[in-house]
Each structure stands twice: as structure tokens, then as C-alpha cells.
C-alpha positions as CSV (number, residue, x, y, z in Angstrom):
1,X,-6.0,-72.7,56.1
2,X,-9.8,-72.9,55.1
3,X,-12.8,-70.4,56.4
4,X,-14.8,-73.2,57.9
5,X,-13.7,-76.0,59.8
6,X,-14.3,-79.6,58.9
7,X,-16.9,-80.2,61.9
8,X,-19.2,-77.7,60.7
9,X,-19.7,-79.7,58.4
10,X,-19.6,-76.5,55.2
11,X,-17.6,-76.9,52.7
12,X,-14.2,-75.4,51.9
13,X,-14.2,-71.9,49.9
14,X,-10.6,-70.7,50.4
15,X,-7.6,-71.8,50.6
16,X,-4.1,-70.4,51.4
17,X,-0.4,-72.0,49.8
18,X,2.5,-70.1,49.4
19,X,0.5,-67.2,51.2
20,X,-1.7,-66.8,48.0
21,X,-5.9,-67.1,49.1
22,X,-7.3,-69.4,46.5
23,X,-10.9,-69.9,45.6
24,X,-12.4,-73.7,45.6
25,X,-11.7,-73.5,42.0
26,X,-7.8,-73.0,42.2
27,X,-8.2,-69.2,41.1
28,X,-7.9,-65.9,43.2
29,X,-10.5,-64.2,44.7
30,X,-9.6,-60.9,43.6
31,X,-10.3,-59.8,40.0
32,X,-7.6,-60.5,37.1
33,X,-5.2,-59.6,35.9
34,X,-3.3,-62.0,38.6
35,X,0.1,-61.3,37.1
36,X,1.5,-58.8,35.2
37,X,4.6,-57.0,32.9
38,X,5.2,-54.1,34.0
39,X,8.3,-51.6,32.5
40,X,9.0,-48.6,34.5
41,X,11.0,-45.5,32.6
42,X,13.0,-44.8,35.7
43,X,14.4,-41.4,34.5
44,X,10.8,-40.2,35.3
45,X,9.7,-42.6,37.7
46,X,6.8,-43.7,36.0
47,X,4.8,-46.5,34.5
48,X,5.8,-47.3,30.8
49,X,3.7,-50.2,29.9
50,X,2.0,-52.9,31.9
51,X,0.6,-56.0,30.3
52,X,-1.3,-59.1,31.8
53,X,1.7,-62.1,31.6
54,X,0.0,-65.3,30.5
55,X,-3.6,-66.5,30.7
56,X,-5.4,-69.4,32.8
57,X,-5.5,-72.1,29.9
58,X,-9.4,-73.5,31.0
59,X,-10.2,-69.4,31.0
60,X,-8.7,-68.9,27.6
61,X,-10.5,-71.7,26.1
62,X,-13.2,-70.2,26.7
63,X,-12.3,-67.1,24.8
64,X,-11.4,-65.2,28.5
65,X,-8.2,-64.1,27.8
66,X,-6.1,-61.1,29.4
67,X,-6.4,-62.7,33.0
68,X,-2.7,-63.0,34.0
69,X,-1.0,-66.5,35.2
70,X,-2.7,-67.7,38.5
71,X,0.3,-69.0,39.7
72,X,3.1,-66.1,38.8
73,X,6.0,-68.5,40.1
74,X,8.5,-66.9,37.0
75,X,10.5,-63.9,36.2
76,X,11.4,-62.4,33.0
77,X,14.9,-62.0,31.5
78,X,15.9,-59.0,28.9
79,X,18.6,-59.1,26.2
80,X,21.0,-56.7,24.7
81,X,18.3,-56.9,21.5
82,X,15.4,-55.0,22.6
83,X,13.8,-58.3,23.9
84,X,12.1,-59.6,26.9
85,X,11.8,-63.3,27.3
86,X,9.1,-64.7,29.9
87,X,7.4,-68.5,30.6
88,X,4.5,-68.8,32.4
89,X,2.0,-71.7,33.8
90,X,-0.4,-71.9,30.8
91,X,2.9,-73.7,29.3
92,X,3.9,-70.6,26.9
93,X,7.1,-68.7,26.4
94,X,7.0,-65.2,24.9
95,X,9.1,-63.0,23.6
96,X,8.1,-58.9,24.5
97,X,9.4,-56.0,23.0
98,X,10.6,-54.0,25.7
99,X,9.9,-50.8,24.4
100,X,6.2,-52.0,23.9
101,X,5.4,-54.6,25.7
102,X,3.9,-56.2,22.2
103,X,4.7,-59.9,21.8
104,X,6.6,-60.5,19.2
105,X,7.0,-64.5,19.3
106,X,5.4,-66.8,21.2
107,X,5.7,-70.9,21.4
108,X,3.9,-73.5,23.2
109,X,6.0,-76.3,25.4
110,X,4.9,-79.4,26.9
111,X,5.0,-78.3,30.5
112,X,4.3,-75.3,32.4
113,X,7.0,-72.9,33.2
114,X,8.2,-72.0,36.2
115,X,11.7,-69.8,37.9
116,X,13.6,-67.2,35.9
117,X,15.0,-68.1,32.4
118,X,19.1,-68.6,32.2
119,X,20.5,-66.6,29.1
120,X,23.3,-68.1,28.0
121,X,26.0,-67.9,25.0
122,X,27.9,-71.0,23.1
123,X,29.6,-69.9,20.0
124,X,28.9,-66.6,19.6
125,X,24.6,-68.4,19.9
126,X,23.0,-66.6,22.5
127,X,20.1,-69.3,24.1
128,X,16.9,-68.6,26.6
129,X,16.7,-71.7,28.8
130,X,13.1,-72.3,30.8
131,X,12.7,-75.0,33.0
132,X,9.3,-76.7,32.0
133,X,8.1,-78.8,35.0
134,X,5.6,-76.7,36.7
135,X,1.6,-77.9,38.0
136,X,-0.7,-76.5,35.3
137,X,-3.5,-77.5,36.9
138,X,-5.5,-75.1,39.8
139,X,-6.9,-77.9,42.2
140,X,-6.3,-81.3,42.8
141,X,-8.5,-82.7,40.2
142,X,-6.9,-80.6,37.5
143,X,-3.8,-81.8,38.2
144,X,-1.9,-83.4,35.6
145,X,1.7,-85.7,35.8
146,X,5.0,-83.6,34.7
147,X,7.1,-84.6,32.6
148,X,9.6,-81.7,33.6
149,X,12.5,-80.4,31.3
150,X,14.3,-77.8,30.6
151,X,13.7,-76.0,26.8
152,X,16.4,-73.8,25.2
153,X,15.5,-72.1,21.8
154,X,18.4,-70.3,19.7
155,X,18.2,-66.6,19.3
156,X,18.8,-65.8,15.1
């Protein structure tokens, strides 16, 4: 779906996938954050904390950071610990406290992330498992080949 059609002869501004409008330059047309963290305390029904989840890499090279992921395909987990695990397209998982929202860990994969992580135990080892096989990329000229996997990092 575009706001012109092709025998006018302008060209395209907007776009709309998975019911998301996106700018020409793969971004949103409504101000950042794009996607957030948000904790609720739901004894009072309010807003505990609320952070921006992720950045837009090309964005955060250039030192504009705080925008959200563009593309908030993910969902976070939480663990018994205090912690809550997240991936997100600019091909970063984080680990949140979840009385803070303050990250606490972060590490960079190969691919972006997409889906909800899978917790899982083997031997008394808990693991966070992301599937890393995600477009990183905004528009077709950003696009860049996957290599999907899946990443599981050991929790001490």
C-alpha cells in the first residue's frame, strides 16, 4: 500500500507490512521510541518503569540512541533471579533488572533477533535461547543475507 500510485508518476513515501506505516527509509513515521519495556506494579495499577528496547543500528552510529527497535517482532522473558532477558533487531540481547529496568549485561550476536526467548534448564544450568535469523536491514537496499541460528548463553 503506497500514498501515490505508480502512474502519477511520484514517488513512494509510505509503506505498509505487517500493518506497520513505514517511511521510504524503512523507519516509522511517528516519533521514537518505536518499541518499548514497560513494567507495570499491578497492586496499584500503575507504570513502574518504561525504557526504549533496542536502538536502530545506522541511528546509533550516529550517536542517536534511545529510539526503540523499528521492527518490535520479540518478547521478553523474566527469571526466578530478578532478571529480564530480551533480543531485538539491532542484533543485541540484554539482560534488565526487573526492578529497574537498568541493563545489567548486554552481548552482541551475529544476527538480529526475533520471537520470544525459550528458558530452559539441563543440569541444574538454566539457559536463554534467541533465535538469531531476523532482517536487520529497514529497506530493500539495506538488506543483508541471514545466516539464522539460534544462541543460548548459560546463566552463572
Amino acid at each position: 500500500m503506497t500514498d501515490s500510485s505508480s502512474s502519477s508518476g511520484l514517488a513512494t513515501r509510505f509503506t505498509s507490512g505487517f500493518g506497520l506505516v513505514r517511511a521510504s527509509n524503512g523507519l516509522s513515521p511517528i516519533k521514537p521510541p518505536w518499541s518499548t519495556l514497560t513494567a507495570y506494579d499491578l497492586n496499584r495499577g500503575t507504570i513502574k518503569w518504561q525504557i526504549p528496547l533496542g536502538d536502530v543500528p545506522h541511528l546509533a552510529a550516529q550517536g542517536i540512541k534511545g529510539t526503540g527497535s523499528s521492527m518490535p517482532k520479540v518478547g521478553p522473558v523474566a527469571t526466578a533471579g530478578g532478571l529480564i532477558f530480551a533480543g531485538t533487531r539491532d542484533k543485541k540481547v540484554r539482560a534488565f533488572d526487573v526492578d529497574s529496568g537498568e541493563i545489567l549485561w548486554e552481548s552482541e550476536v551475529s544476527a538480529a533477533l526475533e520471537g520470544i526467548p525459550a528458558v530452559y534448564e539441563v543440569d541444574g544450568r538454566q539457559y536463554i535461547l534467541f533465535c538469531a535469523s531476523a532482517q536487520a536491514g529497514l529497506t530493500n537496499d539495506t538488506a543483508e543475507t541471514i545466516k539464522g541460528q539460534y544462541v543460548a548463553f548459560a546463566l552463572p
